[in-house]
TORLUM-554112 format. One line per 2 residues: number of its first residue (from 0); for each residue x, y, z of C-alpha. Coordinates in steps of 0.25 Angstrom, whole numbers. Layout:
N
NUM = X:Y:Z  ...
***
This chain:
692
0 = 145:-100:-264  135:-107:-255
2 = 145:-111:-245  150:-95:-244
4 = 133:-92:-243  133:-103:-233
6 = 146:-101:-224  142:-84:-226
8 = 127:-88:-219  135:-97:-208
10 = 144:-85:-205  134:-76:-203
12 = 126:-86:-195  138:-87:-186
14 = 140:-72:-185  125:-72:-180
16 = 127:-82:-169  139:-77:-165
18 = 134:-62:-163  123:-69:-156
20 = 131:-77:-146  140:-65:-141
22 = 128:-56:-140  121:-66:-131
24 = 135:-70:-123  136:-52:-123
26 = 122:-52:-115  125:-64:-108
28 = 139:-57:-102  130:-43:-101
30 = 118:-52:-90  131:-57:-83
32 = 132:-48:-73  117:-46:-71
34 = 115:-60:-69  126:-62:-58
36 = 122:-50:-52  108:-56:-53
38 = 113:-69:-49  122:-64:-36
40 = 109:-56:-31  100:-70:-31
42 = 112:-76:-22  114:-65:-13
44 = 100:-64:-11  97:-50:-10
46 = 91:-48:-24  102:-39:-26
48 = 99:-28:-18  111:-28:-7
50 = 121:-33:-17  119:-22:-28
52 = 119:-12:-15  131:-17:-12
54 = 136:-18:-25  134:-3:-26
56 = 140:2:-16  152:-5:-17
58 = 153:2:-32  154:15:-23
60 = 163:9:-14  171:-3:-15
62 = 168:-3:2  155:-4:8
64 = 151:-2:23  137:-4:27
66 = 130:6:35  122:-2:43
68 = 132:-6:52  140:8:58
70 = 141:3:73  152:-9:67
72 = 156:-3:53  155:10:49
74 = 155:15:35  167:25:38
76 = 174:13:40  174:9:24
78 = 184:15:22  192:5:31
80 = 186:-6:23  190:0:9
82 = 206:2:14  207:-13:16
84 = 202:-16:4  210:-10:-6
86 = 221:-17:1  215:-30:-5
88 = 221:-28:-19  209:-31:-27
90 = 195:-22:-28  188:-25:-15
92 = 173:-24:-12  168:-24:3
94 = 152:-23:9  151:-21:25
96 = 137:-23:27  130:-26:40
98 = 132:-40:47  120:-48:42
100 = 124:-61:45  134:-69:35
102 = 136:-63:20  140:-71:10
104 = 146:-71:-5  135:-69:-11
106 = 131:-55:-8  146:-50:-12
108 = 144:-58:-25  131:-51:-28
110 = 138:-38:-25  149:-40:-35
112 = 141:-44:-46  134:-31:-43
114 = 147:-23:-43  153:-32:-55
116 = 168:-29:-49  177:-39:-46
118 = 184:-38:-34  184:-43:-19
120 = 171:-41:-12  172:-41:4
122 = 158:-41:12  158:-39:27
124 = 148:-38:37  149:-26:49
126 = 153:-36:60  167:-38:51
128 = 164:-56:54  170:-61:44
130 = 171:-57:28  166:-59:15
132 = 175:-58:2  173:-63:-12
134 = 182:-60:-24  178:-57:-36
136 = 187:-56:-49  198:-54:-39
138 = 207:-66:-35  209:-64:-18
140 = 209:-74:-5  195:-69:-1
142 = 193:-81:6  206:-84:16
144 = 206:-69:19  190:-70:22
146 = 195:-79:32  205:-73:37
148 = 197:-60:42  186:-72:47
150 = 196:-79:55  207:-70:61
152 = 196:-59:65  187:-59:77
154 = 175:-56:78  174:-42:82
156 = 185:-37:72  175:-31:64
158 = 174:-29:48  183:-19:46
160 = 196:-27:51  189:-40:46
162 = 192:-34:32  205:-30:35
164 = 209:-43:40  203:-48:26
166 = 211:-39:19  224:-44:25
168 = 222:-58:24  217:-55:8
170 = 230:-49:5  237:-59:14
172 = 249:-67:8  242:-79:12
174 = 228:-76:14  226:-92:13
176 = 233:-97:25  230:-85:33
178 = 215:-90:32  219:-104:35
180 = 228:-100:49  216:-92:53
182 = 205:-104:51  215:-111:57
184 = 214:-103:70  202:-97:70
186 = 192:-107:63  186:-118:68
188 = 182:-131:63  176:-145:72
190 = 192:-150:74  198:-138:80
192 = 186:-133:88  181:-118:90
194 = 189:-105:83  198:-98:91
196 = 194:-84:90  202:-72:86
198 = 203:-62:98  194:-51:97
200 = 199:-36:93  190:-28:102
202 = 184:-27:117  171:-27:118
204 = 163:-21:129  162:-34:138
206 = 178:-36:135  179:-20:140
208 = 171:-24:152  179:-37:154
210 = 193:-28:153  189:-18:162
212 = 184:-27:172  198:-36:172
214 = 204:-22:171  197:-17:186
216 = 201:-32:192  215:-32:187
218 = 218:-17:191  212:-19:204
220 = 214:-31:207  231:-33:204
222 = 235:-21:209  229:-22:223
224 = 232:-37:225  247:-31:221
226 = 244:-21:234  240:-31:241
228 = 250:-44:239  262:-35:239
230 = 259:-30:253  255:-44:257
232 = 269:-52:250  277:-40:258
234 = 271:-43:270  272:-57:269
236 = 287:-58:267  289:-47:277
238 = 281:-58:287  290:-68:283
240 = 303:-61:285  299:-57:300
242 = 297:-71:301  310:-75:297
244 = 319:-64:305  314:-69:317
246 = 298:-70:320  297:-51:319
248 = 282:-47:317  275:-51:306
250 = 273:-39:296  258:-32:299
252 = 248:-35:287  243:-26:279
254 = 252:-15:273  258:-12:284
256 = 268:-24:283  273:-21:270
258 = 280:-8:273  279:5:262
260 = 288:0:254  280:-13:252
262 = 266:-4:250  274:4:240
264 = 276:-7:233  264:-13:235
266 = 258:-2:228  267:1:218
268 = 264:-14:213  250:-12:213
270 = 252:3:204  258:-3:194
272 = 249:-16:194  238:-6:192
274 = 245:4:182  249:-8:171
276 = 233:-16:174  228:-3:169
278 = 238:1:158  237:-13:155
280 = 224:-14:154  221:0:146
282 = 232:-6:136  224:-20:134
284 = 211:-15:135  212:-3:125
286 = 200:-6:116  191:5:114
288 = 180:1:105  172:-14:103
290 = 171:-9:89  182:-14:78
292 = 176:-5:69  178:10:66
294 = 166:18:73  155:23:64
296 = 153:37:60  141:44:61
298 = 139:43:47  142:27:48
300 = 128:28:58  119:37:50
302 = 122:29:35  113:19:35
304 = 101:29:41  107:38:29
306 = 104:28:18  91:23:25
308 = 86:36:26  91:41:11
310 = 82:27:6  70:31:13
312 = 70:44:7  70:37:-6
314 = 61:26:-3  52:22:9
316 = 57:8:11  72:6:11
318 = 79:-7:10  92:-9:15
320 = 101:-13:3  112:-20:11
322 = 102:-30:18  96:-41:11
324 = 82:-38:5  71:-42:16
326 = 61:-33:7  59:-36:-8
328 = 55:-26:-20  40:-30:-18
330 = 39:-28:-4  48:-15:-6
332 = 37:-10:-16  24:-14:-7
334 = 32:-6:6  32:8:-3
336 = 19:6:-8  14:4:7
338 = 21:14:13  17:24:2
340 = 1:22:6  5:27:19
342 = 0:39:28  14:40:35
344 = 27:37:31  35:23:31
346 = 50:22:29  55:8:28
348 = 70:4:31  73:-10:31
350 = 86:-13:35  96:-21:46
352 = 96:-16:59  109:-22:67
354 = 117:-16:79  128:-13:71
356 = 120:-3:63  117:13:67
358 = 105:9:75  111:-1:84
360 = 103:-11:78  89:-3:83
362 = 77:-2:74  71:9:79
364 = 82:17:81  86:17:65
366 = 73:21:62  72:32:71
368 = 86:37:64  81:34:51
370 = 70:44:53  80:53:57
372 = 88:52:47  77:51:35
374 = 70:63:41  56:60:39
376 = 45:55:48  38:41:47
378 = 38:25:50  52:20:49
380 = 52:5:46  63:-3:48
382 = 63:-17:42  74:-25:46
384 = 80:-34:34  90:-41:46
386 = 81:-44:57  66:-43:49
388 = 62:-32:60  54:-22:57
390 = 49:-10:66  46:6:63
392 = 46:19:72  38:30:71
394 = 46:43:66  40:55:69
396 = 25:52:63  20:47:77
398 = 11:36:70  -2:29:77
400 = 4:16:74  13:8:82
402 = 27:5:77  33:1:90
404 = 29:-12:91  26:-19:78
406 = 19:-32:75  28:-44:75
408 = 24:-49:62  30:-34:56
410 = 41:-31:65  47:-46:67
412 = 51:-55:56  44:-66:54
414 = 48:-78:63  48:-89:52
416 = 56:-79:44  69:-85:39
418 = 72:-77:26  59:-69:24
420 = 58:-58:35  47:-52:26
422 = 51:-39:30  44:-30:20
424 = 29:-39:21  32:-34:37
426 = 36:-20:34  23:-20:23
428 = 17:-23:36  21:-12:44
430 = 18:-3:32  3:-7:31
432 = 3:-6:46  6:9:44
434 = -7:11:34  -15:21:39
436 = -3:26:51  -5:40:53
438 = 4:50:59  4:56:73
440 = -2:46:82  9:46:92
442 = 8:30:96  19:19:93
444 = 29:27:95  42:17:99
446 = 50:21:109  63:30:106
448 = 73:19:101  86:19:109
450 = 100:26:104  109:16:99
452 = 122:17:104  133:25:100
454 = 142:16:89  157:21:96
456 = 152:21:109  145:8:109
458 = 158:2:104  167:9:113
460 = 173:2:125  174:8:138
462 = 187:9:146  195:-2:153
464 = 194:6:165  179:8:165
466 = 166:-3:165  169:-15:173
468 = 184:-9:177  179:-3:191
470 = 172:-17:194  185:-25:190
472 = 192:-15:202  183:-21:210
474 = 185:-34:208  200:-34:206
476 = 201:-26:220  192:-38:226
478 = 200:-49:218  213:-43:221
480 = 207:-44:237  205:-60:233
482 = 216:-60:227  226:-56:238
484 = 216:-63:248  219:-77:241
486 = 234:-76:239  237:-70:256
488 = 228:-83:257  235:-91:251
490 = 250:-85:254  243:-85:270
492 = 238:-100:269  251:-106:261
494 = 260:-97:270  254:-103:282
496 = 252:-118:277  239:-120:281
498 = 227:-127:272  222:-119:262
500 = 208:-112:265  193:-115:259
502 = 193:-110:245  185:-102:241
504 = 186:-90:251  190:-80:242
506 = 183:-83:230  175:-73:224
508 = 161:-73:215  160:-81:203
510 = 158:-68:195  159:-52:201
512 = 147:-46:206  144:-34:213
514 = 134:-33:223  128:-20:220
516 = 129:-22:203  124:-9:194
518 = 115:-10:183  126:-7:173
520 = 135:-17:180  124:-28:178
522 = 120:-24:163  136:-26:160
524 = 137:-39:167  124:-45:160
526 = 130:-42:146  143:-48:150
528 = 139:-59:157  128:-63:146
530 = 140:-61:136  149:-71:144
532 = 139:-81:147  134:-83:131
534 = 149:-85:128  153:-93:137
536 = 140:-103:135  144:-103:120
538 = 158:-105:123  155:-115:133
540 = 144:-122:127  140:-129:138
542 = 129:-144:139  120:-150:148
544 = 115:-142:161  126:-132:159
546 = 122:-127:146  108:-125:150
548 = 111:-117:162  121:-107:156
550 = 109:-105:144  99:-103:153
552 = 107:-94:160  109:-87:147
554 = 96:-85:142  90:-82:157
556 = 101:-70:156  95:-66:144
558 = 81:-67:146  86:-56:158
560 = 92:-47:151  91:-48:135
562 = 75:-50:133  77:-43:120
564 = 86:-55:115  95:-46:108
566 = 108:-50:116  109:-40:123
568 = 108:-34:138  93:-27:138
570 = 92:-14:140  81:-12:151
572 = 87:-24:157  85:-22:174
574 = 97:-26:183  91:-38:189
576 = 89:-45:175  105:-41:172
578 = 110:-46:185  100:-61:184
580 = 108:-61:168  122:-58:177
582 = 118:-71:187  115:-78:176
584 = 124:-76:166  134:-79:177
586 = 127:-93:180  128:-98:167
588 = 143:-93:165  145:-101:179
590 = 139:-113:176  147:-114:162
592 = 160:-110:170  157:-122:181
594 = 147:-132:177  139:-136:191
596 = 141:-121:195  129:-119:206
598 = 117:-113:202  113:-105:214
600 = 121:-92:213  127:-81:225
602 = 114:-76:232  120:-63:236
604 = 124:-59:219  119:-71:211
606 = 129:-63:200  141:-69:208
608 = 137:-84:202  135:-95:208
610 = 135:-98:222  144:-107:228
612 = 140:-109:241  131:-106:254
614 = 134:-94:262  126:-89:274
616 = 124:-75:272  115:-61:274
618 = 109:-57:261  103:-44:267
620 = 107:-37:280  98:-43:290
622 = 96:-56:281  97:-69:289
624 = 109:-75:283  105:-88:275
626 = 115:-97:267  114:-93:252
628 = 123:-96:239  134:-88:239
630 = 146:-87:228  158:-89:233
632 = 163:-73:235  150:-70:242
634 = 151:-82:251  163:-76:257
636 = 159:-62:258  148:-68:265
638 = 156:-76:275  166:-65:279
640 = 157:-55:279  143:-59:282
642 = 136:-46:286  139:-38:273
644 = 138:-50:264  124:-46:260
646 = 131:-35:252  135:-44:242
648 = 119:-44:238  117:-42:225
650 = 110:-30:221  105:-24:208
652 = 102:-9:205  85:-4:208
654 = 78:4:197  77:17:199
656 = 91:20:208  84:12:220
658 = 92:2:230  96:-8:225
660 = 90:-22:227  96:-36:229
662 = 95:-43:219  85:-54:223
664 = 74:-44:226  76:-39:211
666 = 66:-41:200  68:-52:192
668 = 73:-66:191  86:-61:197
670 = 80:-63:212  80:-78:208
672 = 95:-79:206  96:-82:223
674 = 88:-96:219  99:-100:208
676 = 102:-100:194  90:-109:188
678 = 79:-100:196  87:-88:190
680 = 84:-95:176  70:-99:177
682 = 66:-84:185  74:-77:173
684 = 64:-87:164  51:-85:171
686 = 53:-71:170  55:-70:154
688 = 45:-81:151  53:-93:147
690 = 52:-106:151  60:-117:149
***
């Protein structure tokens, strides 16, 4: 009996425990998820914020677009995105947000964690570089077809055929050795030396202006050195069969020697030169846009003002869900309280400005539209979580404070910041610089921000018959001119036995330059020229004297024309400072061409290059003539015709529609170019403040 009451109590013990231990392992199970979720929001470092955004939205959609980037991929497009995914045959996830430097797994771990659904999750940024994929529950060659879209693609292919092409490769038959032939040819290591690159798919503005340019020189220049050769061969032969029947006349030059039947054929030749060039170059220069994408609706522009707009009306600070948090909860709370103890009212937006967004990357100009479209008058603040910039406008209040031009230490991050851009201690700044603001005192007001441009047109390429084609005729006509000049020459001189003449009479400029350039003309050229020259120094990479030559030549350009250090061509910048930025551009690209290249440049257009050579010559009707550098083109102009060769001066357009004025009596550090490249450089320094 003891042993039954003993073994009954044992039982029951066991019972007891047992219950116990699937109760604990049944909560333990239940916390899972929480804690990954918990434990994927530490790692992607966000707090959790972005990833259970995401997460949400991908349980609307399996697709989603962001809205923050409509100039390179529109939310219409998702669609596109959705369509090539349910061909990768397992459930497939994928986040487009703005391109915010490199993403990596962590953020689409956290975001599945979130969602809890196994299945292939794909993150792409809007510039379509590359792609990110991690499979969960789901067994796919995530890997080898992520590195098939990095390595095949080029750069401009954009996200919408960069997932394409993942696709593809992932329901490849052999994903594996498709991503091994393309590191093989694309990739680079320290053995084989630099990648070679896929060709680009599209055109872009510069490669239109280049088109159109060959175009002109090809379509003038072949079919009249086709009109004049074949009169010049007839007339040739015609000589030499006079000769050989018996000493008869020569054949008169010019057309009259060829007969019509020779000047019909003459032209004909020429006709159809001209009709294939330009069908030709139609057929091969046929892009229309720069743009691989689809172009953006007007929806597409208006979404994110739309969900900006729609989270001020509910709260007066809004934070931007897809951006890392540069504001935390404390700092959210302190911002309400602030702005609620104010006379006037503060809306607060902090999100990414970037060129591919509605605004064109301009601050001012999304506020402005955000007051439009939240229909309601006050301080707009926009708090940059990208950049750490913060600035306001003004929006129909007319405030007696100055919002135009903050304080640095509120509108600049701070220059020690690394990770800390402490944005919302500066906007709590700007908050208490509001305290006691009151409405209608009129100053401050900013300037009206300029229109960004127009997301089709800015993207759309003009014809191959339009831009630089009308200079290209020029030049062709003229190299067609050379052209014939060199071969009758040569014909003449071989024909005749005799020693070949000095070289050189019949070279032209290093680099094409009219005389009498427009503003427009010179705008186009700087950007081209800058573009060209930063390539080929990378390209190039230069040591010793050359490199510092070409990079002073380089940042003197750029201290001409780009004072706002944004990359590009400013604005407001005058035609002197865009045609000293053409000189020098063109010196650098020179010196990196021929090492030892001289440094004093043609005096009569300094943007013809360098000089090679002294050439007595008028620089103004009724100048004495006085031996200055000449390039090689406008030394022979000079010698065989010496009265007019003062025409070749360069000159650069007046403001106001006045004359125009020769360049060395312009404005500028430009009027230093006659000295040589180095005195360019050290005016161009002077003039901005920087020594060496």
């Amino acid at each position: 009996m003891v042993k039954l009451v003993g073994g009954a109590g044992a039982s029951a013990r066991t019972v007891r425990v047992r219950r116990a231990v699937a109760l604990g392992l049944l909560l333990l199970l239940a916390c899972l998820p929480g804690a990954a979720a918990v434990a994927a929001d530490r790692a992607e470092g966000d707090g959790g914020g972005r990833a259970a955004y995401l997460a949400e939205r991908l349980r609307e959609n399996p697709v989603y677009v962001t809205d923050q980037a409509p100039r390179e991929i529109p939310r219409s497009a998702a669609a596109e995105f959705a369509k090539a995914a349910k061909r990768t045959g397992v459930p497939t996830y994928v986040v487009l947000l703005p391109r915010r430097g490199p993403f990596d797994e962590r953020l689409l771990g956290a975001v599945h964690d979130r969602l809890r659904r196994d299945g292939l999750y794909v993150l792409l940024d809007s510039s379509g570089i590359g792609v990110t994929a991690v499979p969960f529950g789901v067994d796919v060659p995530a890997s080898s077809a992520t590195a098939v879209a990095l390595y095949e693609l080029p750069y401009d292919a954009g996200p919408l055929l960069t997932f394409q092409r993942f696709v593809e490769a992932l329901t490849d038959d052999d994903p594996e050795g498709r991503a091994e032939a393309a590191r093989q040819k694309y990739g680079s290591d320290a053995d084989s030396g630099p990648a070679e690159e896929p060709d680009r798919l599209h055109s872009t503005r510069t490669d239109r202006e280049n088109q159109s340019f060959l175009t002109g020189i090809l379509l003038a220049g072949v079919p009249l050195l086709a009109l004049m050769l074949v009169p010049y061969v007839l007339r040739r032969r015609t000589r030499r069969r006079g000769a050989a029947a018996g000493g008869k006349q020569a054949a008169p030059g010019g057309f009259a020697g060829v007969g019509r039947r020779g000047l019909t054929a003459a032209v004909a030749a020429a006709a159809v030169l001209a009709g294939g060039i330009a069908v030709g170059a139609a057929l091969m220069f046929d892009d229309k846009t720069s743009d691989p994408g689809p172009p953006p609706t007007r929806a597409d522009m208006d979404a994110r003002l739309h969900r900006v707009a729609a989270g001020l009306a509910r709260d007066p600070v809004y934070v931007d869900p897809e951006s890392p948090a540069e504001i935390d909860a404390a700092e959210l709370k302190g911002l309400r309280t602030k702005i609620g103890g104010l006379d006037v009212p503060v809306y607060v937006a902090s999100v990414p400005m970037a060129p591919e967004d509605e605004s064109g990357g301009q601050g001012d100009t999304f506020l402005r539209s955000l007051g439009r479209t939240v229909g309601e008058d006050g301080v707009y603040v926009l708090a940059d979580p990208g950049s750490g910039y913060v600035n306001a406008v003004d929006h129909g209040i007319g405030l007696d404070v100055d919002l135009y031009l903050l304080p640095e230490e509120i509108g600049y991050p701070p220059r020690d910041a690394e990770d800390d851009l402490r944005l919302g201690e500066r906007v709590g700044m700007l908050v208490e610089e509001l305290t006691g603001a009151r409405r209608g005192g009129g100053a401050g007001q900013a300037p009206s921000p300029v229109d960004p441009p127009d997301p089709v047109s800015e993207d759309a390429l003009p014809s191959v018959f339009a831009g630089d084609f009308v200079p290209g005729l020029v030049v062709g006509a003229l190299a067609a001119a050379l052209a014939f000049g060199v071969v009758a020459g040569a014909v003449g001189v071989l024909g005749r036995r005799r020693s070949p003449v000095a070289a050189g009479a019949a070279a032209g400029p290093l680099y094409a330059a009219p005389p009498d350039p427009s503003e427009t003309y010179l705008r186009r050229t700087a950007h081209a020229e800058l573009e060209a020259l930063a390539r080929e120094f990378e390209a190039a990479d230069p040591g010793g004297a050359v490199r510092t030559r070409v990079w002073d030549c380089l940042d003197a350009a750029r201290l001409l024309v780009d004072v706002a250090e944004d990359g590009r061509i400013d604005a407001d910048a005058p035609p002197e400072a865009l045609a000293a930025a053409i000189v020098l551009a063109r010196a650098g690209r020179a010196a990196l061409a021929r090492p030892g290249t001289p440094a004093h440049l043609c005096t009569l257009n300094p943007m013809h290059g360098p000089a090679h050579g002294k050439q007595r010559t008028r620089l103004a009707p009724g100048a004495p003539a006085r031996a200055v550098p000449l390039c090689t083109g406008c030394r022979t102009a000079a010698s065989s015709a010496p009265a007019t060769a003062h025409t070749l001066r360069l000159t650069l357009p007046s403001p106001r529609g006045k004359a125009r004025i020769p360049y060395d009596t312009a404005p500028g550090p430009l009027r230093a170019a006659g000295a040589g490249v180095p005195r360019l450089i050290r005016e161009v320094q002077e003039s901005a403040g920087v020594h060496d």
